[in-house]
C-alpha positions in Angstrom: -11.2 -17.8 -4.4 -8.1 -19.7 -5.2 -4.8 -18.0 -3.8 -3.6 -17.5 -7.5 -7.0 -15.0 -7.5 -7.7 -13.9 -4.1 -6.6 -10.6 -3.0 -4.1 -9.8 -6.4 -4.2 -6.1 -6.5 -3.7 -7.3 -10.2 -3.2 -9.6 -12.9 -0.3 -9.6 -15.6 -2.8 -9.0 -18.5 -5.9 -9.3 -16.7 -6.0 -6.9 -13.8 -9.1 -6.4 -11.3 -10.4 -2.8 -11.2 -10.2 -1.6 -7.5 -9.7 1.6 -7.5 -6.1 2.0 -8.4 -4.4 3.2 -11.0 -3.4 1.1 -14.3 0.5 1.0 -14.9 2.2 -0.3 -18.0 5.7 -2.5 -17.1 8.1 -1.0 -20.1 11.1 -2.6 -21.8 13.8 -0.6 -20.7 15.5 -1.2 -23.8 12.8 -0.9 -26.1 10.5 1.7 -24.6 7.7 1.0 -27.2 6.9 -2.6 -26.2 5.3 -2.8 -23.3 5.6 -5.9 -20.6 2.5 -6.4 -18.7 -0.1 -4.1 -17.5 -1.7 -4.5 -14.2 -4.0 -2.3 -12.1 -2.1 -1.0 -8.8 -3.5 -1.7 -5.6 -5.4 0.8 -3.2 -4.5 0.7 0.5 -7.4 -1.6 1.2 -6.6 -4.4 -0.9 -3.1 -4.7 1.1 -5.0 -4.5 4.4 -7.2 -7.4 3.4 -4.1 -9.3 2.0 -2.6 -9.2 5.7 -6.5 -10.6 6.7 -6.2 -13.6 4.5 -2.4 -14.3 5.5 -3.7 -13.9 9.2 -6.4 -16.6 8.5 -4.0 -19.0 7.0 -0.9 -18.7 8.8 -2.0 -21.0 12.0 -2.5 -23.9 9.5 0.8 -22.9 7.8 2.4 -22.6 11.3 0.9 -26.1 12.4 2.7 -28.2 9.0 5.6 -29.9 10.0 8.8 -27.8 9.2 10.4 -31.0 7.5 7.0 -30.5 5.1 7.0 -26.8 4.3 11.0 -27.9 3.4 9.9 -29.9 0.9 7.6 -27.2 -0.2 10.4 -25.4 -0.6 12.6 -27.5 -2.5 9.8 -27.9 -5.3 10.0 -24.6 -5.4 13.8 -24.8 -6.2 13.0 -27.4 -8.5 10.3 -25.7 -10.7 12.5 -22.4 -10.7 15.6 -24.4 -11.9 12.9 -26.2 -14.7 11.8 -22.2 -15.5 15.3 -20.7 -15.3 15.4 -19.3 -18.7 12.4 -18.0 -19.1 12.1 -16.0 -15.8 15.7 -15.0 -16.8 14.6 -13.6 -20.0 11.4 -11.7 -18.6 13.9 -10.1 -15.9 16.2 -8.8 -19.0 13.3 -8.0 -20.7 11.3 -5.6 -17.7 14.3 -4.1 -15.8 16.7 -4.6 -19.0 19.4 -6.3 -16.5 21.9 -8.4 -19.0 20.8 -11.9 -19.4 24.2 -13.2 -17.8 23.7 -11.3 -14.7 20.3 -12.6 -15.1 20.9 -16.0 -15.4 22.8 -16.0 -12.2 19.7 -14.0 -10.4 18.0 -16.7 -10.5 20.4 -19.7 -10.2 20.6 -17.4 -6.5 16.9 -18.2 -6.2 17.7 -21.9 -6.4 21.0 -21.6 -4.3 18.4 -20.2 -1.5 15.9 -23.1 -1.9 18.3 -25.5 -2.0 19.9 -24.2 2.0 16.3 -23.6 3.3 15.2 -27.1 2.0 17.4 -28.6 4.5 16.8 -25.9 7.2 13.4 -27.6 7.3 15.2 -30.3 9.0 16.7 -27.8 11.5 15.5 -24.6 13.0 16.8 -26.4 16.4 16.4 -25.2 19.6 18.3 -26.6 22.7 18.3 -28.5 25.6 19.8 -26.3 28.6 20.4 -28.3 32.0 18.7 -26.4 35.0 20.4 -25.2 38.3 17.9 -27.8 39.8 17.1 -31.5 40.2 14.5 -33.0 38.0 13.7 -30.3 35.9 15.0 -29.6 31.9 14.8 -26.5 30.0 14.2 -26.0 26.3 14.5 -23.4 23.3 11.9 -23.3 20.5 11.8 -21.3 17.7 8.4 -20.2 17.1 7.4 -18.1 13.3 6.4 -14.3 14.0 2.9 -14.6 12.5 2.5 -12.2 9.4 5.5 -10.3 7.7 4.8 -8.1 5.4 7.3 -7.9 2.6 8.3 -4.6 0.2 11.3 -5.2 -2.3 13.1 -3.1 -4.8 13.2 -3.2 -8.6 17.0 -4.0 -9.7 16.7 -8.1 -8.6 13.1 -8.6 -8.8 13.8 -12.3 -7.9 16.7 -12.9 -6.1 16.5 -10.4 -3.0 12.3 -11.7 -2.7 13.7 -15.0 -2.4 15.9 -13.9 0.7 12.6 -13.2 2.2 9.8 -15.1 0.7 12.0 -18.8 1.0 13.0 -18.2 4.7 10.0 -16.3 6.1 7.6 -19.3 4.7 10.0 -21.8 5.8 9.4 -21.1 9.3 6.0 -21.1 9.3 4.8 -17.4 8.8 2.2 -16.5 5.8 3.9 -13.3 3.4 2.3 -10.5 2.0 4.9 -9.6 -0.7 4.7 -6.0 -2.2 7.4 -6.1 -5.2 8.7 -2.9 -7.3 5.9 -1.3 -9.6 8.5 -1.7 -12.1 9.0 -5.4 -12.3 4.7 -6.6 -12.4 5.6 -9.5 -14.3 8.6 -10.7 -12.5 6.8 -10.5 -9.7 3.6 -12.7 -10.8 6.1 -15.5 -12.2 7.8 -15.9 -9.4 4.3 -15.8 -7.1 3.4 -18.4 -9.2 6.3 -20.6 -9.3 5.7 -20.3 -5.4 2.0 -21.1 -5.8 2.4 -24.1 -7.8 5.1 -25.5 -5.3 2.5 -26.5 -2.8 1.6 -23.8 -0.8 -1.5 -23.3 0.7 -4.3 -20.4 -0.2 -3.0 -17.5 1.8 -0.2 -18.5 2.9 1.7 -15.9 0.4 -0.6 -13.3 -0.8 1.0 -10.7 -4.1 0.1 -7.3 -3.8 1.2 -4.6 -6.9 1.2 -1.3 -5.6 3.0 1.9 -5.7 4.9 3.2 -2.7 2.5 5.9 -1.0 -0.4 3.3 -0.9 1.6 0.4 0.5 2.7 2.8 3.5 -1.1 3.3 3.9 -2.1 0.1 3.8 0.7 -1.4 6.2 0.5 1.2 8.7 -3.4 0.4 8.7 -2.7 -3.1 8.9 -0.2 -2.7 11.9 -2.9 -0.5 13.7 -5.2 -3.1 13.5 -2.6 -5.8 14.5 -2.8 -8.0 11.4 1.5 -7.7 10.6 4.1 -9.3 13.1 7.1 -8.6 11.1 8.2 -6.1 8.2 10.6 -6.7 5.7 12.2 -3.9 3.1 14.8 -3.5 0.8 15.3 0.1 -0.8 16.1 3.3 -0.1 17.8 4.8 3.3 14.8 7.2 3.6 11.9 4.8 3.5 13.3 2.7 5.2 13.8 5.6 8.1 9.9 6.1 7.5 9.4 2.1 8.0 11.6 2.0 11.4 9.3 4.9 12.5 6.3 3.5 11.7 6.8 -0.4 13.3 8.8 1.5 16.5 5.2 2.5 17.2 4.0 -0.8 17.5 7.1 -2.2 19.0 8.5 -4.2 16.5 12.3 -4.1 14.7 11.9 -4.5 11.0 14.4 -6.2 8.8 15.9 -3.2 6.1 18.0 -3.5 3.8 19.0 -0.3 2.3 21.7 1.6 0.7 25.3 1.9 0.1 27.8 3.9 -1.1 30.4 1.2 -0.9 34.0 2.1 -0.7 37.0 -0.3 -3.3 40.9 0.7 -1.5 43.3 0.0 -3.3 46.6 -0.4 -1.8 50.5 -0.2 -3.0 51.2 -3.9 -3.1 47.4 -4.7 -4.9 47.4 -6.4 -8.0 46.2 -3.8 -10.3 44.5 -5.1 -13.3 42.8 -8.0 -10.8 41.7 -4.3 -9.3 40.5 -2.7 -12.1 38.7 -5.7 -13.3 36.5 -5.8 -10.0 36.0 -2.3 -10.0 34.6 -2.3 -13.7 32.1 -5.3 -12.3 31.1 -2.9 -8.9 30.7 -0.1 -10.4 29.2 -0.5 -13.5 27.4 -4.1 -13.4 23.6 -3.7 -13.9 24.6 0.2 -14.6 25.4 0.6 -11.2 21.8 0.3 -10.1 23.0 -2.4 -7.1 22.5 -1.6 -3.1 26.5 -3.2 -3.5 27.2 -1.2 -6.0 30.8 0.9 -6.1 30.9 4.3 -4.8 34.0 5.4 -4.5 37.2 3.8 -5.4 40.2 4.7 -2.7 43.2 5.0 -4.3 46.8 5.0 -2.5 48.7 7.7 -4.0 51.1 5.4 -4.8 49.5 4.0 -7.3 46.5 6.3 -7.6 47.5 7.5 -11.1 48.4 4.4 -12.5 45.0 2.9 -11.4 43.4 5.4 -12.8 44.8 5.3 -15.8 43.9 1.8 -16.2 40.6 1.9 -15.2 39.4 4.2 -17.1 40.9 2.8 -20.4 38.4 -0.1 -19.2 35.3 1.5 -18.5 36.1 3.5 -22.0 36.4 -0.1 -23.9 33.3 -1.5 -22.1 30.7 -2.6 -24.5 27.7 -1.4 -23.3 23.6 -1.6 -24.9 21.4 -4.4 -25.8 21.1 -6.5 -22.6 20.4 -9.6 -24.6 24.0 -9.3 -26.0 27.3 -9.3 -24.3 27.6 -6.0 -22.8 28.9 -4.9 -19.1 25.1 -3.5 -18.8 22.3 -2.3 -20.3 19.7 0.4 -19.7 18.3 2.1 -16.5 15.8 0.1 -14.8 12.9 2.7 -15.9 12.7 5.9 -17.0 12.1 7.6 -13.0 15.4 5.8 -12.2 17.2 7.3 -15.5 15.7 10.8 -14.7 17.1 10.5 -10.8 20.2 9.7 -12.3 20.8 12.5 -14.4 19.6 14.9 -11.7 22.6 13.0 -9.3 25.3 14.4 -12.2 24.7 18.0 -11.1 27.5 16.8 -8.1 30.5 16.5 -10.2 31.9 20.0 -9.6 35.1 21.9 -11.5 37.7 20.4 -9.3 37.0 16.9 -10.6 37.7 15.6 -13.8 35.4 12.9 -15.8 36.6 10.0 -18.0 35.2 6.6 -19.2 33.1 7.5 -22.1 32.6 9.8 -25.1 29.6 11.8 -23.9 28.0 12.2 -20.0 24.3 11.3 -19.6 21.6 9.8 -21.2 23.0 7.9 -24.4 21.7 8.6 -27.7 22.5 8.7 -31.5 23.2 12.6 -30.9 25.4 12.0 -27.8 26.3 8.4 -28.8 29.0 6.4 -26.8 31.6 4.8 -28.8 31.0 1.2 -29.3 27.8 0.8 -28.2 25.5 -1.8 -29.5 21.6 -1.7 -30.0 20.1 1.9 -30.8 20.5 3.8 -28.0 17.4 6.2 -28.7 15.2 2.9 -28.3 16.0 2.5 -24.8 17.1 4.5 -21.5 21.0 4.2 -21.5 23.5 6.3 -19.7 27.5 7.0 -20.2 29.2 5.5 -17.8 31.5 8.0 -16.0 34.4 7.7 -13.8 34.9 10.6 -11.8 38.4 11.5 -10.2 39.4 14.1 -7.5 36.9 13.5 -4.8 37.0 14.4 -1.7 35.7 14.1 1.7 33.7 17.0 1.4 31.9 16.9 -2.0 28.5 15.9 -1.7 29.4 13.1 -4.6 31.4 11.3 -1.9 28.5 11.2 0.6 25.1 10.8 -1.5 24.3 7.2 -2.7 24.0 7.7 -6.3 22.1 4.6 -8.2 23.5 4.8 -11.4 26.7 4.0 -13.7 29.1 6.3 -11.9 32.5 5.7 -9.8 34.4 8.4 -7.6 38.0 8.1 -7.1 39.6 9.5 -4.4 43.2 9.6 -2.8 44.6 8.3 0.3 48.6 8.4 2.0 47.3 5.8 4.0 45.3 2.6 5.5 43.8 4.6 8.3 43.1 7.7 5.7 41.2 4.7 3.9 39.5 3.9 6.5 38.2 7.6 7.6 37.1 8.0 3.8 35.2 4.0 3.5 33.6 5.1 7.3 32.9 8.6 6.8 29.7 9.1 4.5 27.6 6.8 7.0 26.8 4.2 5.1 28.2 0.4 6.1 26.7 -1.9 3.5 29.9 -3.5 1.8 33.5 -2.7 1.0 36.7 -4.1 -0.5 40.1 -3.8 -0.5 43.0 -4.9 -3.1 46.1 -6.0 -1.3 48.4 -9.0 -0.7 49.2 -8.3 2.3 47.3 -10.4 5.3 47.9 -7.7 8.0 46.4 -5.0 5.6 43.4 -7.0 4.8 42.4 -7.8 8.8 43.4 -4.5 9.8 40.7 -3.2 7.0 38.1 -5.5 8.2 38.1 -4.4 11.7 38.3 -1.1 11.4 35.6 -0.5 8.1 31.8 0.0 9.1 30.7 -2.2 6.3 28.3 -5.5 6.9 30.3 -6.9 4.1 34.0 -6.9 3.6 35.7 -8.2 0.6 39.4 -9.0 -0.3 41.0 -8.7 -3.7 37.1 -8.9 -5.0 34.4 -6.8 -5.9 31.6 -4.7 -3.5 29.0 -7.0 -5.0 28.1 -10.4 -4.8 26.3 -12.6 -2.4 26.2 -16.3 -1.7 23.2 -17.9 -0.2 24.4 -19.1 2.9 26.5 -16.3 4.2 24.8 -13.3 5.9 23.8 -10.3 3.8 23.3 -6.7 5.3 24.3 -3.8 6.2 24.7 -1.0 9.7 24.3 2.9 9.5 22.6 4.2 7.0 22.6 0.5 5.0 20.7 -1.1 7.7 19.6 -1.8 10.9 21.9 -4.2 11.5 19.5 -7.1 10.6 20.7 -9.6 8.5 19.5 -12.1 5.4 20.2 -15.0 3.6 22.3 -18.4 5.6 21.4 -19.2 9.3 21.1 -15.9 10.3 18.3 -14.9 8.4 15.9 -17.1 10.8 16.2 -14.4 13.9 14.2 -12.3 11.7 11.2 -14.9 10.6 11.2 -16.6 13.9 10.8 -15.8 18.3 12.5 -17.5 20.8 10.6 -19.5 23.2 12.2 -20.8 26.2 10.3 -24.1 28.2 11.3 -25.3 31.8 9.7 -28.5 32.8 9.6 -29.8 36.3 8.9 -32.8 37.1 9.8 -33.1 40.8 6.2 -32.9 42.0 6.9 -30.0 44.4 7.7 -26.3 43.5 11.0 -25.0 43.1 12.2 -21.3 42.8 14.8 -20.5 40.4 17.4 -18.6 42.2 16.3 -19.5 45.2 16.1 -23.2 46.0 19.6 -24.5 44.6 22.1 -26.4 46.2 24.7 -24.9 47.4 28.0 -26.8 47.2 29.9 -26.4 50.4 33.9 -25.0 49.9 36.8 -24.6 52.2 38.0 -21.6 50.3 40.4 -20.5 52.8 42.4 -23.7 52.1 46.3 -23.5 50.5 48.8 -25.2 49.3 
């Protein structure tokens, strides 16, 4: 079987029938067209995946780096070559604007283009020894098998983070991608395919959630997965740690946020608002980086409020294929979580931003929509002011188009509220004042620290990840990505011809320490 074939749980438009269930990808704007259809895997299919990336990761392993670099930078190539079309199909199956698609995958070739050259790295070092004729050396040697499960809302960016660097240093990938994003999925497996890598080197399973568990944790019983990678939620991921604690390993997770924006008196307000429209509301708030709460000195709380609701009010929201500050839920289970999530704005808070709450449709329309918004799964944006440190709004991730706003009298009350719900993904703060902006960074929680810009946004050589409940403190993307697809191995040579015993037969140097001046 070619690796295109072998071990697919399914094909886009021609699945294989094991046992699994059939799932139709839907246009989240137009729920009547349908995307792709695949058949979704069963637990065996992903355990035999791992077999076929055990089988061909020693040959993988054994290419010089240098060569798999190249592989990679074909792959940057034929993604730049494709950019439109694998831009379109991701507005098209999670409904994502095309801009903020466009730029998803200029990220894909932003990572290709660093790990191209990385090929060239991955260096160890030379370490002189406490003894004569002997040298010590650090390799870095690939973990063997990592499995791979990513979310839904970028279906080709956040792979990349781990498909590009994992293969890179010499490991084969089984990549499980979001149910909701089949098609994405198989066009970027392809694009992979088709840059030179080897059958079985990356293996594309489709499944749902429950089955993938079942299948990795069989897989890590019987020793065929070295390293795990997942972005999503904060409780699978918990479920994930658990389950490769058992078998000693540390998996890399990526999970969620509820990403605190300060705003402080001396910020530059409408620079404020502006990145607080984009965090909030970009890709309807369905982002890992996306705003939770903005922090608002008191000082200008009202003010900033003010003006950033007029914003989000005069947002044009609908057809992501036009210009609009987003588009529709992902899919209708994310649309239905989000409504359930409203239930936490309570009397004492008080809801601008749009002219209806909830789903979006021609009998609770929002004012200057564009597309027909009983065609697709929108939502009103909402901006919700008056939280506080103990409403369950300001502590519960919530993955949809909706901003807190809470009050602070100062930088370490704005700290307290950006630390306390747990989470430590990213964070921002709006002020011109250098002491304020370092005093921030050291004291917030968050992986990610921004000043005078948005919660989101990631470039591909700077480290991407979050502590708490965001994380396990692994990070991806730049350099530091390669700790997580590669082990240390340390060499000492000795060439003296006769044993010598670290710690025990070194020189000595003889001092006079009782000497003075």
């Amino acid at each position: 079987m070619t690796q295109q074939a072998s071990l697919l749980a399914s094909r886009v438009g021609a699945g294989r029938a094991d046992g699994g269930r059939r799932w139709r990808s839907v246009d989240p704007a137009h729920t009547g067209q349908v995307v792709a259809e695949v058949m979704l895997a069963e637990p065996a299919t992903f355990v035999a995946a791992c077999r076929a990336a055990r089988a061909a990761q020693p040959g993988w392993a054994a290419t010089p780096a240098p060569v798999r670099g190249r592989v990679v930078k074909h792959l940057g190539r034929l993604v730049e070559e494709n950019r439109e079309a694998l831009a379109r199909l991701v507005t098209r199956e999670i409904g994502k604007p095309l801009a903020e698609a466009r730029g998803e995958v200029q990220e894909v070739v932003d990572t290709c283009d660093f790990f191209a050259g990385e090929g060239r790295r991955l260096y160890g070092q030379t370490v002189p020894s406490e003894m004569p004729d002997k040298q010590l050396f650090t390799f870095r040697q690939p973990v063997g098998v990592a499995a791979v499960i990513t979310a839904g809302n970028f279906p080709v960016a956040v792979p990349s983070w781990y498909l590009v660097p994992a293969l890179l240093c010499g490991n084969a990938v089984v990549w499980k991608p979001a149910e909701c994003a089949p098609a994405t999925a198989e066009a970027l497996a392809q694009l992979c395919w088709h840059a030179g890598l080897p059958d079985g080197v990356l293996n594309l399973v489709q499944a749902e959630g429950p089955a993938t568990f079942e299948g990795l944790e069989a897989a890590l019983d019987a020793g065929l997965v070295d390293k795990v990678g997942f972005t999503g939620s904060t409780e699978v991921g918990r479920r994930i740690g658990e389950l490769c604690g058992r078998h000693l390993q540390v998996p890399c997770l990526e999970l969620g946020g509820k990403n605190p924006l300060v705003v402080m008196p001396d910020a530059d307000l409408d620079l404020a608002v502006e990145g607080a429209l984009f965090s909030g509301f970009g890709t309807a708030g369905q982002r890992c980086t996306s705003l939770g709460t903005v922090i608002a000195h008191r000082a200008v709380h009202d003010e900033f409020l003010a003006r950033f609701a007029d914003a989000v009010e005069r947002a044009v929201i609908g057809d992501p294929f036009r210009e609009v500050l987003y588009g529709p839920m992902i899919d209708r289970r994310f649309l239905d979580r989000f409504l359930g999530w409203l239930e936490l704005v309570r009397p004492h808070h008080r809801v601008q931003g749009s002219t209806g709450t909830g789903r979006i449709t021609s009998d609770n329309p929002r004012q200057g929509f564009v597309g027909d918004p009983d065609d697709g799964l929108y939502c009103h944006p909402m901006v919700v002011s008056g939280v506080t440190a103990d409403d369950e709004l300001y502590r519960r991730e919530t993955f949809g188009p909706i901003v807190g706003v809470a009050a602070c009298d100062s930088l370490e009350e704005a700290l307290a509220l950006a630390n306390g719900h747990g989470y430590g993904l990213s964070a921002a703060i709006y002020t011109r004042d250098p002491a304020t902006a370092f005093r921030f960074r050291a004291g917030v929680s968050a992986g990610m620290v921004s000043v005078n810009n948005s919660t989101s946004g990631a470039e591909a050589h700077l480290p991407f990840g979050g502590n708490g409940r965001s994380g396990n403190g692994s990070r991806q993307s730049g350099i530091w990505v390669l700790d997580q697809f590669t082990r240390w191995q340390a060499l000492n040579w000795d060439y003296a011809g006769r044993l010598q015993k670290a710690q025990m037969d070194v020189a000595e140097p003889t001092p006079d320490l009782g000497f003075r001046l």
